[in-house]
mmCIF file of the N, C-alpha and C atoms, coordinates in Angstrom:
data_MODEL
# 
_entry.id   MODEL 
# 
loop_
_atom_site.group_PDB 
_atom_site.id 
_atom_site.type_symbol 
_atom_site.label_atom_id 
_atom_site.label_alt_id 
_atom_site.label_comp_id 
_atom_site.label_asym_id 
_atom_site.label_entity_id 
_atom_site.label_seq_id 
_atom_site.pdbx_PDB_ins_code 
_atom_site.Cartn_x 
_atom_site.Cartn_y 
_atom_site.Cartn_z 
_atom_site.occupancy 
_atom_site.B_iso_or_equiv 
_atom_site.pdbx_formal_charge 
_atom_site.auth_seq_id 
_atom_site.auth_comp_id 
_atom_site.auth_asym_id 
_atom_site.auth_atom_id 
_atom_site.pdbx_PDB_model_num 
ATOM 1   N N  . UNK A 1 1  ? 10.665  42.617  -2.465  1.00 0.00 ? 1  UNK A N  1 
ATOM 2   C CA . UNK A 1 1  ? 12.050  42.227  -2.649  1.00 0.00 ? 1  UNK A CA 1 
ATOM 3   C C  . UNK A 1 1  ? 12.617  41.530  -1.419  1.00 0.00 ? 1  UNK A C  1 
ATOM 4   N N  . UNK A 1 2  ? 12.134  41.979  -0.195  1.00 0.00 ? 2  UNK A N  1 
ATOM 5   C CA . UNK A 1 2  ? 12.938  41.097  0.884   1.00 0.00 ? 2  UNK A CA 1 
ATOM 6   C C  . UNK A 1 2  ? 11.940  39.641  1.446   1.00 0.00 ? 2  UNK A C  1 
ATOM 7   N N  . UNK A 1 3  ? 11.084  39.375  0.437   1.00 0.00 ? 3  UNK A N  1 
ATOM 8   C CA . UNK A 1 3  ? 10.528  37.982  0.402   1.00 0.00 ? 3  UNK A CA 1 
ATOM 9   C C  . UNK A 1 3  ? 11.329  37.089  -0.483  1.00 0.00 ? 3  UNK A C  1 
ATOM 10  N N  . UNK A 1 4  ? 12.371  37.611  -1.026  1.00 0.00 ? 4  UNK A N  1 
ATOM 11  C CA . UNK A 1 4  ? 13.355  36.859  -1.609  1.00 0.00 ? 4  UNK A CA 1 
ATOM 12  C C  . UNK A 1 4  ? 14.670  35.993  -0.637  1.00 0.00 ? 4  UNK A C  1 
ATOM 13  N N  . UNK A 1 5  ? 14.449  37.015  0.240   1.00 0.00 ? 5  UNK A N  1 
ATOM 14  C CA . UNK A 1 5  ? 15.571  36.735  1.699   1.00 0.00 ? 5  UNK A CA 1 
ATOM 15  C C  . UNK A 1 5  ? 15.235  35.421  2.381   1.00 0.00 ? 5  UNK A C  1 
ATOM 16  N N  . UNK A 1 6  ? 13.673  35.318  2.143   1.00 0.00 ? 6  UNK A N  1 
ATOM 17  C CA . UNK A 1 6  ? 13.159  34.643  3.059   1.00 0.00 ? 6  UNK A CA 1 
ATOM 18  C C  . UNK A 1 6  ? 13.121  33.264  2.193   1.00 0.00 ? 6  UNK A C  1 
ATOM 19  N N  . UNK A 1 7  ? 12.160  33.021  0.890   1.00 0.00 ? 7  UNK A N  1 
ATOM 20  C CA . UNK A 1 7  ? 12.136  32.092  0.171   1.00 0.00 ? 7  UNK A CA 1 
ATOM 21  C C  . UNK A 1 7  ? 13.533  31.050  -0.588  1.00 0.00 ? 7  UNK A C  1 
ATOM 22  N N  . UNK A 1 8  ? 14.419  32.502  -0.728  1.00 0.00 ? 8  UNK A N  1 
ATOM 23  C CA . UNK A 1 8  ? 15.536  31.494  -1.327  1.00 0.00 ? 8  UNK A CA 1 
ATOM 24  C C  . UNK A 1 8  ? 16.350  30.445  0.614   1.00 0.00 ? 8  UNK A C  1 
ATOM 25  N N  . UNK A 1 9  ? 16.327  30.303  0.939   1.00 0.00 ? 9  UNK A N  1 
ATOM 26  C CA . UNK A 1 9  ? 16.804  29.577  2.401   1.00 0.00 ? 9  UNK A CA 1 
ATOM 27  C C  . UNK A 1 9  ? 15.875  28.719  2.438   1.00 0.00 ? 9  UNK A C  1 
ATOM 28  N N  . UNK A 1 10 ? 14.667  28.741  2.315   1.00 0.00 ? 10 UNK A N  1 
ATOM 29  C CA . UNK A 1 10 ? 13.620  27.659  2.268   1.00 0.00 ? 10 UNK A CA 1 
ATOM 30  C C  . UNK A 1 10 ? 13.834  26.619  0.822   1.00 0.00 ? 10 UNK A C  1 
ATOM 31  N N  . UNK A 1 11 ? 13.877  27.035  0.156   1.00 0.00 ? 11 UNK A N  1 
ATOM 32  C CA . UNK A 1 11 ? 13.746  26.640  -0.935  1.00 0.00 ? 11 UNK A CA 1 
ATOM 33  C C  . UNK A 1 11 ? 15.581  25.131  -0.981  1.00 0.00 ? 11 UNK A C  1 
ATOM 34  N N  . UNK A 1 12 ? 16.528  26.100  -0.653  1.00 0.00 ? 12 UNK A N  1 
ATOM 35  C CA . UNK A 1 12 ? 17.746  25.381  -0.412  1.00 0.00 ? 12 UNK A CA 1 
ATOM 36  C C  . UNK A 1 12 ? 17.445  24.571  0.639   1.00 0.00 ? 12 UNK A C  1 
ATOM 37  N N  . UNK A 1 13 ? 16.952  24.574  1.724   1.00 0.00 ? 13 UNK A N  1 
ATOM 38  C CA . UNK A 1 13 ? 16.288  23.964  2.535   1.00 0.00 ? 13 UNK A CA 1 
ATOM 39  C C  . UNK A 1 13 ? 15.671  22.834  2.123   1.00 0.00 ? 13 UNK A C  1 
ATOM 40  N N  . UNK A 1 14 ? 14.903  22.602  1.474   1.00 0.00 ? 14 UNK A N  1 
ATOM 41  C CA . UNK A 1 14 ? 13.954  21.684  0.402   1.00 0.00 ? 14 UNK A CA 1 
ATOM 42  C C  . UNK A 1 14 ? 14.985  20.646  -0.596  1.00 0.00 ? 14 UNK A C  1 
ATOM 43  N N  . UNK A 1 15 ? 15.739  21.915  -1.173  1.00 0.00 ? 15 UNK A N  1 
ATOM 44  C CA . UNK A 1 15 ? 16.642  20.839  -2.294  1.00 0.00 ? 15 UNK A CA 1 
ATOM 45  C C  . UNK A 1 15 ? 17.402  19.902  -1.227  1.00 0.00 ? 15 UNK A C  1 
ATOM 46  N N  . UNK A 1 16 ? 18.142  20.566  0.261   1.00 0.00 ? 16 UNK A N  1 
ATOM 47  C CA . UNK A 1 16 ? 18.772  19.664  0.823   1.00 0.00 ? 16 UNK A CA 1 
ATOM 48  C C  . UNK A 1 16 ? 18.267  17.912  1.338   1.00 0.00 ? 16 UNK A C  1 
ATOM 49  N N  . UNK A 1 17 ? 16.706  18.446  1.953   1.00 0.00 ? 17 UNK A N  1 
ATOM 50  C CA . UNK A 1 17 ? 15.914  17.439  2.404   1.00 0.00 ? 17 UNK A CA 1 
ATOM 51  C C  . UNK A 1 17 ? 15.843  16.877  0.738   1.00 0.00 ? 17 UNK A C  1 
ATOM 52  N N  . UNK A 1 18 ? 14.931  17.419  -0.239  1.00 0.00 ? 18 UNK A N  1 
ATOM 53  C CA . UNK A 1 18 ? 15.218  16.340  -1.174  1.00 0.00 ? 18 UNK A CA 1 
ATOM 54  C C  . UNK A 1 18 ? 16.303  15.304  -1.651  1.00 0.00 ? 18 UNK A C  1 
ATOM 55  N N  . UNK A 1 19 ? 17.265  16.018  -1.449  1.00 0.00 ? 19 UNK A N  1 
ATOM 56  C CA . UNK A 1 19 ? 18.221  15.196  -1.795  1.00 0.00 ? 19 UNK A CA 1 
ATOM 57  C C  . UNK A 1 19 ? 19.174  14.274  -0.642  1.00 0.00 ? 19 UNK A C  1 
ATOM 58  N N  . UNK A 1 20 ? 18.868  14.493  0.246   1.00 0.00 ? 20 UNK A N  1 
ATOM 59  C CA . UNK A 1 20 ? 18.655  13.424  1.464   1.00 0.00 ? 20 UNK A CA 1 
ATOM 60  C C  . UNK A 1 20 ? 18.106  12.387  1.730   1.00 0.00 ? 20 UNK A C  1 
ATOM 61  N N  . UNK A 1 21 ? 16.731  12.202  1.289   1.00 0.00 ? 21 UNK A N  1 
ATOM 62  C CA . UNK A 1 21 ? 16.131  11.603  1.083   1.00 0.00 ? 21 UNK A CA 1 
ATOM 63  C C  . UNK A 1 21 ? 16.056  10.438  -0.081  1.00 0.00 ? 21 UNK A C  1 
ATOM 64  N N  . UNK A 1 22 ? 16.409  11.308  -1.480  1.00 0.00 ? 22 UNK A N  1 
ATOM 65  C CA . UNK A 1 22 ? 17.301  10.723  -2.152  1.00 0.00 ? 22 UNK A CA 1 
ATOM 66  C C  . UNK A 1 22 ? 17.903  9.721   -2.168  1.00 0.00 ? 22 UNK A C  1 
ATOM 67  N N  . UNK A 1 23 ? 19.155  10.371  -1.845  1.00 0.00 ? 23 UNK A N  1 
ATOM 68  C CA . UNK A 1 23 ? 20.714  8.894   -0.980  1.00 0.00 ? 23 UNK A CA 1 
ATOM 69  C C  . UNK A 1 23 ? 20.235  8.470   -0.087  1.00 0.00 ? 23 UNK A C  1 
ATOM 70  N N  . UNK A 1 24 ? 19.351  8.219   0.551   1.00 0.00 ? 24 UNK A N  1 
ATOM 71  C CA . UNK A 1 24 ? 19.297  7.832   1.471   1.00 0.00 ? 24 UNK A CA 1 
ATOM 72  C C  . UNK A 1 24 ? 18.110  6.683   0.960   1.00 0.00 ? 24 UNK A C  1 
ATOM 73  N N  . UNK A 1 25 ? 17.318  6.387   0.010   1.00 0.00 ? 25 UNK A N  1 
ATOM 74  C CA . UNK A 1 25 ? 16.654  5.325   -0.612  1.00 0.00 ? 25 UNK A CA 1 
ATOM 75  C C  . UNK A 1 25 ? 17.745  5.023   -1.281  1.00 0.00 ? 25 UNK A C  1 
ATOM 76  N N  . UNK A 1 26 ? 18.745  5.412   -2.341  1.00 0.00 ? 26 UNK A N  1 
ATOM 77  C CA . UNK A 1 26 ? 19.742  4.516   -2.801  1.00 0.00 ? 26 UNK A CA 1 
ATOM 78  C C  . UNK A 1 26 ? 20.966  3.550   -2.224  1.00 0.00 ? 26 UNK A C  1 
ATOM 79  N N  . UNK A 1 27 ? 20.897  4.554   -0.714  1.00 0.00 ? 27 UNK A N  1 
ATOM 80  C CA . UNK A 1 27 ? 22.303  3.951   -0.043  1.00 0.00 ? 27 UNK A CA 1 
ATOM 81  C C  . UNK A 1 27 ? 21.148  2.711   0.442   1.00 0.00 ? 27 UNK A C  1 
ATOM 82  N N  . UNK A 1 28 ? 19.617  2.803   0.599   1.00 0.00 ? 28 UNK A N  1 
ATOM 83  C CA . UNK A 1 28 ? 19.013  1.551   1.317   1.00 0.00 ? 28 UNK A CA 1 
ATOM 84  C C  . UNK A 1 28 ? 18.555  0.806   0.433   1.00 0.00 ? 28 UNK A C  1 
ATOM 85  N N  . UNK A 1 29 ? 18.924  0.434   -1.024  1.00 0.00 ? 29 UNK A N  1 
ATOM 86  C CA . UNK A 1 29 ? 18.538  0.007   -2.446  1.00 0.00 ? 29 UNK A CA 1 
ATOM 87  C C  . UNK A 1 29 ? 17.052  -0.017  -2.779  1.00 0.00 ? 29 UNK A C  1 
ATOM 88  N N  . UNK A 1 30 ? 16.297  0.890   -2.624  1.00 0.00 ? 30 UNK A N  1 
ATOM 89  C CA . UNK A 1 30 ? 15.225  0.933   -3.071  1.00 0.00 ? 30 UNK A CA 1 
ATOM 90  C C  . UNK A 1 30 ? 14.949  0.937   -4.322  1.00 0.00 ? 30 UNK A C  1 
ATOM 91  N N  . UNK A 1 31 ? 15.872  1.253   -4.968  1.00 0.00 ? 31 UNK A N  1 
ATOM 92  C CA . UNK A 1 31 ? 15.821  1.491   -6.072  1.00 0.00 ? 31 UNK A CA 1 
ATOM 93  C C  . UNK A 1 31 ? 16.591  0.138   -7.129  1.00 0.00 ? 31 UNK A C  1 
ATOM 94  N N  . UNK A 1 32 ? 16.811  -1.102  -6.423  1.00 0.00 ? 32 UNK A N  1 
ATOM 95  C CA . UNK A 1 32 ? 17.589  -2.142  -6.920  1.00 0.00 ? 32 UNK A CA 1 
ATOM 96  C C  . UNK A 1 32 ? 16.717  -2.840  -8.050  1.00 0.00 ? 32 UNK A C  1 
ATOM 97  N N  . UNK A 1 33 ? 15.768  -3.684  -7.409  1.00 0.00 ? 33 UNK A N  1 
ATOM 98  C CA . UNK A 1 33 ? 14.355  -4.256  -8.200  1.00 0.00 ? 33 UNK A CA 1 
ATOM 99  C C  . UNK A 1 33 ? 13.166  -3.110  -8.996  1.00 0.00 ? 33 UNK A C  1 
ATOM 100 N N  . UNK A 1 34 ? 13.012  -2.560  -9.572  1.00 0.00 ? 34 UNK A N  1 
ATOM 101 C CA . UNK A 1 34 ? 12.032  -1.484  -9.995  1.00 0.00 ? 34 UNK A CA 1 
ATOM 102 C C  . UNK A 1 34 ? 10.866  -2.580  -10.833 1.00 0.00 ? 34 UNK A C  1 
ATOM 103 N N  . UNK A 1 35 ? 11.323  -3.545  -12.148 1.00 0.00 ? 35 UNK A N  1 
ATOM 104 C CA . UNK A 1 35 ? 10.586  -4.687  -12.412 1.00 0.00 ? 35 UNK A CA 1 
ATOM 105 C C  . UNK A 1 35 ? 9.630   -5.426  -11.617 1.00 0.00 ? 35 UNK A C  1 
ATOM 106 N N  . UNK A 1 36 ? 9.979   -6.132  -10.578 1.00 0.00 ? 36 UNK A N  1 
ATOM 107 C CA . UNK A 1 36 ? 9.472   -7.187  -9.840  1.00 0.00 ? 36 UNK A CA 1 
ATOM 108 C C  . UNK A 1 36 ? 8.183   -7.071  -9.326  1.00 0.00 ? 36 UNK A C  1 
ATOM 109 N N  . UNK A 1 37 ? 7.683   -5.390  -8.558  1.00 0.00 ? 37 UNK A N  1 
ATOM 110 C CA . UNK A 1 37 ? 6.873   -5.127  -8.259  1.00 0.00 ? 37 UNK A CA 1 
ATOM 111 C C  . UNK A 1 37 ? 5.826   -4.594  -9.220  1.00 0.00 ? 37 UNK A C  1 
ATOM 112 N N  . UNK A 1 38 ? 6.606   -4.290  -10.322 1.00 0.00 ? 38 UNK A N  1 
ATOM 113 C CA . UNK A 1 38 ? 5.437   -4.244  -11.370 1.00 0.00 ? 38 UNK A CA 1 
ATOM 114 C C  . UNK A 1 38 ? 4.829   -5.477  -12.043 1.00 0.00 ? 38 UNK A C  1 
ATOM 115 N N  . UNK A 1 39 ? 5.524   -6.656  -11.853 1.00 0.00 ? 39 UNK A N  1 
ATOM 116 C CA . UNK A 1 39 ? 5.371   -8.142  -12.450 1.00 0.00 ? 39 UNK A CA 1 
ATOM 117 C C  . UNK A 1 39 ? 4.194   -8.865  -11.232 1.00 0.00 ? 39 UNK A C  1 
ATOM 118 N N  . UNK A 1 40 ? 4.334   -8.406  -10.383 1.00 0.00 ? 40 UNK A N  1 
ATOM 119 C CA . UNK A 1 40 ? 4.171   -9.409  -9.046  1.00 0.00 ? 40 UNK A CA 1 
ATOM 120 C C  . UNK A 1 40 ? 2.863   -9.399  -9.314  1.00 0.00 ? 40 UNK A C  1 
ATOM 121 N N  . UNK A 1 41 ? 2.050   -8.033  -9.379  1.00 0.00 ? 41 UNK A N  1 
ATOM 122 C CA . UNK A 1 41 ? 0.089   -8.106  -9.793  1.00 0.00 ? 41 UNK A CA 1 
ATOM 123 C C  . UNK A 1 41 ? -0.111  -8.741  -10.503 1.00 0.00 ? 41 UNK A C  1 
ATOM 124 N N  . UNK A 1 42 ? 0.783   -9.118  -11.554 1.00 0.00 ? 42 UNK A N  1 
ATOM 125 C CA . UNK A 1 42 ? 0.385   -10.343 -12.642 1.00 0.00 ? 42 UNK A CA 1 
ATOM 126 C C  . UNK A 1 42 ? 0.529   -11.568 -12.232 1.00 0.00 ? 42 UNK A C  1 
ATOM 127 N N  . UNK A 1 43 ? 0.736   -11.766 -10.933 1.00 0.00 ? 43 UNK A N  1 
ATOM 128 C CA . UNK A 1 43 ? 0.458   -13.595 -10.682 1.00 0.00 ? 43 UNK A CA 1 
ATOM 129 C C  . UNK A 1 43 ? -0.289  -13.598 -9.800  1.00 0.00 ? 43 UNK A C  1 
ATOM 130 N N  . UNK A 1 44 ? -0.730  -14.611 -9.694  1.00 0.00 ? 44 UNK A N  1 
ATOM 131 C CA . UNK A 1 44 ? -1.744  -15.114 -8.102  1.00 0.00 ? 44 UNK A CA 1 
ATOM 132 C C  . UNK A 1 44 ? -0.902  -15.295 -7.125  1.00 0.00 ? 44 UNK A C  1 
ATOM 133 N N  . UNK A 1 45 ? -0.661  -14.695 -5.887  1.00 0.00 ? 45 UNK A N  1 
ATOM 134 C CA . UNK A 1 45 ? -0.201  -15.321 -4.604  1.00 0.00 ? 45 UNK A CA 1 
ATOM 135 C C  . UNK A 1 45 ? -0.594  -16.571 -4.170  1.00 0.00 ? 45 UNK A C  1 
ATOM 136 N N  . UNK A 1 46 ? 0.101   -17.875 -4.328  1.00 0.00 ? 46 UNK A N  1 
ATOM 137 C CA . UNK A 1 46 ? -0.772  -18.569 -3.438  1.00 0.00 ? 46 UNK A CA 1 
ATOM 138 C C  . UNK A 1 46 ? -1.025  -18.610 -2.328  1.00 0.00 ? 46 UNK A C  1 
ATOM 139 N N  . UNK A 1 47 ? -0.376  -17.937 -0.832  1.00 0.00 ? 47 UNK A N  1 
ATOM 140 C CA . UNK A 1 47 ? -0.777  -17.911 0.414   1.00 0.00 ? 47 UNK A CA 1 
ATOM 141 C C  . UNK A 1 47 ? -2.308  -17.169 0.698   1.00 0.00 ? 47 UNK A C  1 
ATOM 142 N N  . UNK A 1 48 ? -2.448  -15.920 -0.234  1.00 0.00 ? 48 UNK A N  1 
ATOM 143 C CA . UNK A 1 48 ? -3.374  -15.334 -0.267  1.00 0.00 ? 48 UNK A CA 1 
ATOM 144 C C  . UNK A 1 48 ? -4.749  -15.873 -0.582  1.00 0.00 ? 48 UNK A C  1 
ATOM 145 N N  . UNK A 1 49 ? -4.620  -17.283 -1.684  1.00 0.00 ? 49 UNK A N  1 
ATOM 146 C CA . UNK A 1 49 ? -5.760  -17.824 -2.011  1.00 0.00 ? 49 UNK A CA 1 
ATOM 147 C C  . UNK A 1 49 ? -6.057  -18.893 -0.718  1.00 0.00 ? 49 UNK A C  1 
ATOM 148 N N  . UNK A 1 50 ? -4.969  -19.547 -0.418  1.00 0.00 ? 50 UNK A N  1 
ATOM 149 C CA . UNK A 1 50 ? -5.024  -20.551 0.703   1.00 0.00 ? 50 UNK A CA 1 
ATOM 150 C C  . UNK A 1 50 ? -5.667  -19.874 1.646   1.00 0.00 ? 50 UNK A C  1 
ATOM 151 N N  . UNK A 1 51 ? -5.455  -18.757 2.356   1.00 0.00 ? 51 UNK A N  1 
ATOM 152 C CA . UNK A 1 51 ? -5.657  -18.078 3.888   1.00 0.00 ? 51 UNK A CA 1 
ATOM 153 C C  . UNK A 1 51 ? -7.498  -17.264 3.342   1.00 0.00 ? 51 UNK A C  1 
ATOM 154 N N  . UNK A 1 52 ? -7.718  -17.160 1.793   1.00 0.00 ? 52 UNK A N  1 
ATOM 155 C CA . UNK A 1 52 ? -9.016  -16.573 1.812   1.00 0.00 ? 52 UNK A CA 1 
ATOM 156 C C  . UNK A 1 52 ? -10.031 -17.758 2.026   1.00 0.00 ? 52 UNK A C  1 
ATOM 157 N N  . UNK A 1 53 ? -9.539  -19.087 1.443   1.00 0.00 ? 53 UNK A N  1 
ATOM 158 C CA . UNK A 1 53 ? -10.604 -20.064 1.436   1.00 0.00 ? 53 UNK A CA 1 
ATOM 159 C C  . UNK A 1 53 ? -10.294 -20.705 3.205   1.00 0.00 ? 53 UNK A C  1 
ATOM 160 N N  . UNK A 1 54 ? -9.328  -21.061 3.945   1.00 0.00 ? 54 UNK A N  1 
ATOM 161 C CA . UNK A 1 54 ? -9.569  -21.321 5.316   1.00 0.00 ? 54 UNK A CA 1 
ATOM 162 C C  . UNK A 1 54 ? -10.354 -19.875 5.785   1.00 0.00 ? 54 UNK A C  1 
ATOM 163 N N  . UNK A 1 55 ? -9.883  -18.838 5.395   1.00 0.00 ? 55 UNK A N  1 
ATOM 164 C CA . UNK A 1 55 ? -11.314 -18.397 6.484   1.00 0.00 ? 55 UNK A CA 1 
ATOM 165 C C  . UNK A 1 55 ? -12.458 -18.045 6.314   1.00 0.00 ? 55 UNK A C  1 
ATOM 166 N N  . UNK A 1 56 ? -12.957 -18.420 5.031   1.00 0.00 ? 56 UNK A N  1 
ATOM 167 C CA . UNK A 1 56 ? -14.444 -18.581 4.687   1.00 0.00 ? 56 UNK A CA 1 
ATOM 168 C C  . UNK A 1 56 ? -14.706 -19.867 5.379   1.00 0.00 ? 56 UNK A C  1 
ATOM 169 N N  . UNK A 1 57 ? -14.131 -20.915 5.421   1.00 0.00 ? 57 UNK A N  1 
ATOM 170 C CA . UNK A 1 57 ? -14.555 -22.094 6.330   1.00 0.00 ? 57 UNK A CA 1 
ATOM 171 C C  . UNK A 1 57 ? -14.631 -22.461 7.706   1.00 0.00 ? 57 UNK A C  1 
ATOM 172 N N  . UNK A 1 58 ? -14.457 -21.197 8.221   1.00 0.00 ? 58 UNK A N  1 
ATOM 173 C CA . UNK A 1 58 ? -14.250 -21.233 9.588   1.00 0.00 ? 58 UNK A CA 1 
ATOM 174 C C  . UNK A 1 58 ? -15.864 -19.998 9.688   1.00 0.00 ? 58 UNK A C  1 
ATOM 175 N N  . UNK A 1 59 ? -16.112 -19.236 8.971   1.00 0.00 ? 59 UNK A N  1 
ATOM 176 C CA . UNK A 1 59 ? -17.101 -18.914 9.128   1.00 0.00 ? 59 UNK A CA 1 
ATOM 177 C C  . UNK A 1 59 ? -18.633 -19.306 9.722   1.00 0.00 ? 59 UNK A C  1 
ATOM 178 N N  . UNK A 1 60 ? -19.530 -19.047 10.667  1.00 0.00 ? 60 UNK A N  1 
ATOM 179 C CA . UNK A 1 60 ? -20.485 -19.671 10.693  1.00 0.00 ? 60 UNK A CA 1 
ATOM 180 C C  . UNK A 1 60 ? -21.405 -19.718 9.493   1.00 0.00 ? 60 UNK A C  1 
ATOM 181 N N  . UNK A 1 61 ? -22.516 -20.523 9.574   1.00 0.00 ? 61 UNK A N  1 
ATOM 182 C CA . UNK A 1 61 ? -23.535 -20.136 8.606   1.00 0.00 ? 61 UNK A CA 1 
ATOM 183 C C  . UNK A 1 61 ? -24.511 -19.424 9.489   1.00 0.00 ? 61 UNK A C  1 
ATOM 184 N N  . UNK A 1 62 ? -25.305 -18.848 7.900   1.00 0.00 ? 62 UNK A N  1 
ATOM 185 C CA . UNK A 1 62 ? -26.493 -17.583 8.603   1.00 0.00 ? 62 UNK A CA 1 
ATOM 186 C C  . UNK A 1 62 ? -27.354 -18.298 8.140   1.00 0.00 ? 62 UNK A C  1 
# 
C-alpha cells in the first residue's frame, strides 16, 4: 500500500512532462504539415540524383 505514495507522484510527474512536451511541439507547429512528409517519398529529389551521379564521377577506376 505505501508503493502507492510513491508511484502516484511519478506517474503525475510523467503526465506533466507528457504534456509539456506536447505544447510545446504545437506552440513550435509540428504538427502544421502532417501530409507533405508522407507525399515527399513519392517523388524523386532532384538534388539527390544530381549529387549521386557527380560523385560516382569523381570516383577513381579499379
Amino acid at each position: 500500500m505505501s508503493i502507492i505514495y510513491v508511484l502516484i507522484p511519478i506517474a503525475i510527474l510523467f503526465v506533466c512532462i507528457g504534456l509539456g512536451i506536447f505544447f510545446w511541439a504545437v506552440r513550435s507547429r509540428q504538427f502544421d504539415d502532417l501530409n507533405k512528409e508522407g507525399m515527399s517519398i513519392l517523388f524523386d529529389d532532384e538534388k539527390k540524383t544530381i549529387k549521386s551521379k557527380t560523385d560516382t564521377d569523381k570516383q577513381p577506376p579499379q
